[in-house]
C-alpha positions as CSV (number, residue, x, y, z in Angstrom):
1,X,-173.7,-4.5,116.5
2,X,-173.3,-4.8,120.4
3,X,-169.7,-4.3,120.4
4,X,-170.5,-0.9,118.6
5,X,-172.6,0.2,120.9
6,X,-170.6,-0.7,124.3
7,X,-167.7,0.8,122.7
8,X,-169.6,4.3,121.8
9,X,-171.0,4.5,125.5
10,X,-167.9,4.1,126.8
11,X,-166.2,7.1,124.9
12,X,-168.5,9.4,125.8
13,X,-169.1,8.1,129.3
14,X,-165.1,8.5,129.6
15,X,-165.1,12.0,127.8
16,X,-167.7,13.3,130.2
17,X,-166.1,12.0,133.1
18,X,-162.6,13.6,132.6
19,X,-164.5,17.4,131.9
20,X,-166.2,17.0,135.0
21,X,-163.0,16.1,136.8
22,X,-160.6,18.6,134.6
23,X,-158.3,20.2,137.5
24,X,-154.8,21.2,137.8
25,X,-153.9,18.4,139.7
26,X,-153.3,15.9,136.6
27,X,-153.9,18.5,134.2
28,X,-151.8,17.1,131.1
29,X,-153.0,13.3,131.9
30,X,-156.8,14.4,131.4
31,X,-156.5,17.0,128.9
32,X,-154.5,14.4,126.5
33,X,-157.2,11.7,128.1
34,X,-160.0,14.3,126.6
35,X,-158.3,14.4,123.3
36,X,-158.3,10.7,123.1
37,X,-162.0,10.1,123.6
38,X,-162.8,13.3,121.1
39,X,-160.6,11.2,118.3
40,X,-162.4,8.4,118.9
41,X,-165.7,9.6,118.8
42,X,-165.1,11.1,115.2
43,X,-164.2,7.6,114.0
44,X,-167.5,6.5,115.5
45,X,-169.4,9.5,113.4
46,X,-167.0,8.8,110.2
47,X,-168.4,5.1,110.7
48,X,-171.4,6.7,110.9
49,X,-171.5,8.8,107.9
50,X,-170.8,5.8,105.7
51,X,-173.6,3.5,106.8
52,X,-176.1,6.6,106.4
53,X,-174.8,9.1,103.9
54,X,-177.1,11.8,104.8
55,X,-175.8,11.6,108.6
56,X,-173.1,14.5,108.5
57,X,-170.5,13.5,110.3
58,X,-168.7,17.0,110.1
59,X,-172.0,19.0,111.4
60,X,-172.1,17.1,114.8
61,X,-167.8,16.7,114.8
62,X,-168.0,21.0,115.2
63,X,-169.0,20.5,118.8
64,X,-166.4,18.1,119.7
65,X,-164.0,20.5,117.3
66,X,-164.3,23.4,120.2
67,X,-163.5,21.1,122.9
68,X,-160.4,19.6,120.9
69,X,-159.0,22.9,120.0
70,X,-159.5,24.7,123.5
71,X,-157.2,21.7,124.7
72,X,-154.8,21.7,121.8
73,X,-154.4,25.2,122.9
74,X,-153.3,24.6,126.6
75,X,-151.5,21.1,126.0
76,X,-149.4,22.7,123.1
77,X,-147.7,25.1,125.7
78,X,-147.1,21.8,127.9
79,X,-145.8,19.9,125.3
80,X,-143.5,22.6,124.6
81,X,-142.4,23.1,127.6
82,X,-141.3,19.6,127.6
83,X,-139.5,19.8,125.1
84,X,-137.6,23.1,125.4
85,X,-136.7,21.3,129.1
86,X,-135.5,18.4,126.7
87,X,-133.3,19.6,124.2
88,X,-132.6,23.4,124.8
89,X,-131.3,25.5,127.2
90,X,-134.2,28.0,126.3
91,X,-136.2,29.7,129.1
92,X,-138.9,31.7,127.3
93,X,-141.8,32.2,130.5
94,X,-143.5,34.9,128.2
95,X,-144.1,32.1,125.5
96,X,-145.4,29.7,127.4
97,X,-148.0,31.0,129.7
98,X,-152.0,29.4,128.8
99,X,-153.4,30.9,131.6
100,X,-155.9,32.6,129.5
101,X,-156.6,29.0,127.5
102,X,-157.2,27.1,130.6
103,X,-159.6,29.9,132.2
104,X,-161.0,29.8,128.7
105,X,-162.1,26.6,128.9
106,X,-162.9,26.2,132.4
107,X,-165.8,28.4,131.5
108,X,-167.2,26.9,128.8
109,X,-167.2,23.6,130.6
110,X,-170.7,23.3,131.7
111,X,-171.6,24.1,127.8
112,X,-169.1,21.5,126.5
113,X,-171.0,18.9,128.7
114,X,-174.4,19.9,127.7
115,X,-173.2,19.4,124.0
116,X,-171.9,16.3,125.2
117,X,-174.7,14.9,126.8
118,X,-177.0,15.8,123.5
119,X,-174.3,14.6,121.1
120,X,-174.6,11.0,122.9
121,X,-178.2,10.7,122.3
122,X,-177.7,11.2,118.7
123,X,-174.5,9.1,118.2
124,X,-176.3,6.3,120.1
125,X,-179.3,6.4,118.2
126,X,-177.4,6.2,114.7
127,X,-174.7,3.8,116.1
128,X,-177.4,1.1,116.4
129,X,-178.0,1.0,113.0
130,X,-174.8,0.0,111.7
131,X,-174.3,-4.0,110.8
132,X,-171.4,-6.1,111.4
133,X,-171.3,-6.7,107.6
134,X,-171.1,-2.3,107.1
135,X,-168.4,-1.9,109.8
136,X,-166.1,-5.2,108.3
137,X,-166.8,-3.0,104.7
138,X,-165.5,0.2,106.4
139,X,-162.9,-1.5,108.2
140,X,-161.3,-3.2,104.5
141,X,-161.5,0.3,102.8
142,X,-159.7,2.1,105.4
143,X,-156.9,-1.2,105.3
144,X,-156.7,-0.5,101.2
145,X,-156.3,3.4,101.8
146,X,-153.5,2.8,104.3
147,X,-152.0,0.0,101.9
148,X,-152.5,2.4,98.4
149,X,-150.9,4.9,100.1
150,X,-147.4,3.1,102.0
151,X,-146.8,1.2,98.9
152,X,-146.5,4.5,96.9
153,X,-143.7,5.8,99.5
154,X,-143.2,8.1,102.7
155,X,-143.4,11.7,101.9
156,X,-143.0,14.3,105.1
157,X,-145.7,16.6,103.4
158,X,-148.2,13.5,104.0
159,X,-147.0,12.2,107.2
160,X,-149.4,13.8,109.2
161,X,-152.3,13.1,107.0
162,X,-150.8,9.7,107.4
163,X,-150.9,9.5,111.3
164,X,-154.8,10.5,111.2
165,X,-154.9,7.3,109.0
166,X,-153.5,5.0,111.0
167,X,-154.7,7.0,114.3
168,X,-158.5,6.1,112.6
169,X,-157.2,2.3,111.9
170,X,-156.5,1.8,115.6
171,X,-159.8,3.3,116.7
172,X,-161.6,1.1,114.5
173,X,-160.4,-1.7,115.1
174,X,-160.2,-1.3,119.4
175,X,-164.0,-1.6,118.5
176,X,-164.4,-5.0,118.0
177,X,-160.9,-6.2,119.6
178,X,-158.5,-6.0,122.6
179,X,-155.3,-3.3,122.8
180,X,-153.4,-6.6,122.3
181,X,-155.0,-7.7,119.1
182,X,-154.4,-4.4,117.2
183,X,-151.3,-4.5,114.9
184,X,-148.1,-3.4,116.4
185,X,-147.0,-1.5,113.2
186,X,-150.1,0.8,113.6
187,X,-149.1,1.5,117.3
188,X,-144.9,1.8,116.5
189,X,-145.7,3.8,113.3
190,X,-148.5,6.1,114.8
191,X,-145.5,6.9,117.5
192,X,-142.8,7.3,115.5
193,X,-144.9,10.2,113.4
194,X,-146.2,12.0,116.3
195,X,-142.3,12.1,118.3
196,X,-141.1,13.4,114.3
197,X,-144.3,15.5,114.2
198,X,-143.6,17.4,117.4
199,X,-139.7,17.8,116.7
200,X,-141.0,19.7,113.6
201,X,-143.1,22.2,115.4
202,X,-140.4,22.9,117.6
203,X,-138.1,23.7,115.1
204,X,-140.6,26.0,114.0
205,X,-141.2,27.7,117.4
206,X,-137.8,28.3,118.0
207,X,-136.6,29.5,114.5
208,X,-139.6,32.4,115.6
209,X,-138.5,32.8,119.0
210,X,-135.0,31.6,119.3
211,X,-133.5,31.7,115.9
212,X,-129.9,31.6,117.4
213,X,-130.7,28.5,118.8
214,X,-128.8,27.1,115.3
215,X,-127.3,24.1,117.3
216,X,-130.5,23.0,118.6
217,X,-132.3,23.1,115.4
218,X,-129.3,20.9,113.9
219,X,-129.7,18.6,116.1
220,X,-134.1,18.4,116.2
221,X,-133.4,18.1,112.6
222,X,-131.0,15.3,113.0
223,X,-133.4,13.4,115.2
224,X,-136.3,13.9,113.4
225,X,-134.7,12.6,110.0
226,X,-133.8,9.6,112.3
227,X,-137.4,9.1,112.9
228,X,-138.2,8.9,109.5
229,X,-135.8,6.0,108.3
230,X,-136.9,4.4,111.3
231,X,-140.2,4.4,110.0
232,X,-139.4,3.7,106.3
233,X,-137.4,0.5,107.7
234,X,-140.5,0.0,110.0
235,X,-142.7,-0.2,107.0
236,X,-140.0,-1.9,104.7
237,X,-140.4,-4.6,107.0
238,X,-144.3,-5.2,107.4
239,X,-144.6,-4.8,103.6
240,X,-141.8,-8.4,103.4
241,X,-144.2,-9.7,106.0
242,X,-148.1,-9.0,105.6
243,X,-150.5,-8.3,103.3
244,X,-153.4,-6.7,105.4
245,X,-152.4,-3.6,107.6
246,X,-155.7,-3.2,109.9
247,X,-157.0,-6.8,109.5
248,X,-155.4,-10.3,110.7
């Protein structure tokens, strides 16, 4: 399938490209940039794993796992920042240095991009063997999951499982379509979990490190419950209105 194939040489032309360029200068841009690519590329070996079974998509993922984590690490403290400078008052320089994450991975670049450039070789070989007919197969199972499991109800203890979902959805189908053709719900709903997602850690951060910080907590809490029935009423209303979420 051609459109596979562009698609996978782009990701990981794009993913090298931003570690060879990582500097200070955009720093959160291309670190979030580098996170992108590595999420897209394990949709690509998940795709993978179900046309060949014996393909383990979670043995060659470990490699792209180190990269991820090395930049979770550093953009964490960023995102944090943020959002301490957003809602709080809170000046905490002492939790919020990643000096030690970014030298971290500056060193271990030239090995991330040797794994990189190996990695491609074997994703494009394996890429090439999936059909049209196996991806359209893939694509319907992962539009039941999401259907099974926002028919049954939102739960908070799911929602992030439920982001990965959808996050997977949009990957897959930016494969064989434009940005503009992917479903809006999957790109308002994918928001909405990651802006309640990140309220939630922050709560958690400052209950640890600022736990007099009651009125700022009240108020994350009150927010993020407002991004929940913004979501229920988000999926309320594509449930009165569709019957496929990843396929039109």
């Amino acid at each position: 399938m051609k459109a596979l194939e562009r698609f996978t040489k782009k990701r990981f032309k794009c993913l090298q490209a931003f570690l060879k360029s990582f500097s200070n200068k955009n720093e959160g841009e291309e670190l979030h940039q580098i996170r992108l690519e590595i999420k897209k590329i394990k949709a690509l070996l998940r795709l993978i794993h179900f046309n060949r079974k014996k393909f383990k998509d979670h043995k060659y993922f470990t490699k792209f796992r180190t990269i991820f984590r090395q930049t979770g690490n550093i953009r964490d403290t960023d995102l944090r920042k943020k959002l301490l400078h957003q809602y709080t008052q809170i000046q905490a320089p002492a939790f919020s240095s990643n000096d030690h994450a970014l030298k971290l991975f500056r060193n271990h670049l030239p090995k991330h991009l040797k794994a990189v450039s190996k990695l491609e070789k074997i994703v494009g070989k394996e890429i090439k063997k999936v059909k049209s007919h196996t991806y359209s197969l893939y694509l319907f199972k992962k539009n039941q999951e999401l259907s099974d499991i926002l028919s049954e109800g939102l739960s908070q203890k799911d929602l992030h499982g439920l982001r990965k979902l959808i996050k997977e959805a949009i990957y897959l189908t930016s494969m064989s379509k434009k940005k503009r053709e992917i479903d809006p719900f999957l790109i308002k709903s994918s928001g909405l979990i990651g802006n309640w997602h990140d309220k939630k850690n922050l709560i958690l951060w400052i209950r640890s490190h600022a736990s007099k910080e009651k009125a700022t907590i009240r108020t994350l809490q009150t927010e993020s419950n407002r991004d929940i029935q913004t979501l229920r009423k988000l999926v309320r209303k594509y449930h009165a209105t569709s019957s496929s979420f990843l396929v039109k």
